[in-house]
N, C-alpha and C positions, 0 to 999 in steps of 0.2 A: 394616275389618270384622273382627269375632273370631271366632276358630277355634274350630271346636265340640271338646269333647274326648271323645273316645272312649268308652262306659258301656262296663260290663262287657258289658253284654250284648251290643254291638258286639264285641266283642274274642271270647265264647265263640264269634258266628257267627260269626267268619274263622274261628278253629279249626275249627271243625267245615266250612266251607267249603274248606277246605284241604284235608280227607277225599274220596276219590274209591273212587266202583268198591267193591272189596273193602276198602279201607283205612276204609272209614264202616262196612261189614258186619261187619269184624272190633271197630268202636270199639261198635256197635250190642251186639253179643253181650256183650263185655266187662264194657261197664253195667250186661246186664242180670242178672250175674253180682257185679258191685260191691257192697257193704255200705261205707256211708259215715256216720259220727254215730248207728250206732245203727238205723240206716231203714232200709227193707227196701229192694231192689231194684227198679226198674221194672218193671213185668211186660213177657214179652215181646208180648204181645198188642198192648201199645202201640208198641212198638217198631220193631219186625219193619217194618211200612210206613211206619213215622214220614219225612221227608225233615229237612233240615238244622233249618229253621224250628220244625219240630213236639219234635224231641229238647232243643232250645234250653227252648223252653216246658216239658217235662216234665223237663227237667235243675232250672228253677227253681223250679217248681213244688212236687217232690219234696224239696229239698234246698236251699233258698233262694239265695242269690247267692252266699255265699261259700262254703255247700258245692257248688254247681253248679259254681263254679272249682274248688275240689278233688278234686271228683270225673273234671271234665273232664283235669286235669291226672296226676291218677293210671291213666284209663283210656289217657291217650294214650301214658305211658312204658310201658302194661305193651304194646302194639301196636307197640313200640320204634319211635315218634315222636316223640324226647328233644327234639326244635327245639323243637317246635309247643308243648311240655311245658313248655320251660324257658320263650320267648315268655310263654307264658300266666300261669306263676307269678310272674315277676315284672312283671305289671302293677300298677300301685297306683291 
């Protein structure tokens, strides 16, 4: 049988799944504080209640796949989460 191989979008929710407690509040703020490509920031309206699932969808939403990885990967170093950061960057 063949192993399925992981999408990005798999990989951003462990990251984001990784986040607990304060560590998703402080990645939540961060975001909504981010400028990535030029595009404005999430609002925090959206945010603020969002849970793992919903920040996944507006991470691609706002910022398509490979800025949703960069943006995920820059909000996680500045939260000094370098694992989950370095993890994430180099997926291909």
């Amino acid at each position: 049988m063949e192993e399925l191989q992981e999408s990005l979008e798999d990989v951003l929710l462990f990251a984001l799944d990784d986040l607990h407690g304060e560590d998703f509040k402080r990645f939540k703020n961060k975001l909504h504080f981010s400028y990535l490509e030029g595009k404005d920031p999430i609002p925090w309206s959206k945010l603020k209640n969002a849970n793992t699932l919903d920040v996944l969808q507006l991470l691609l939403e706002v910022y398509g796949e490979q800025g949703a990885q960069d943006a995920t990967v820059k909000v996680l170093r500045a939260i000094n989460m370098r694992d989950s950061a370095s993890r994430l960057q180099k997926w291909n």
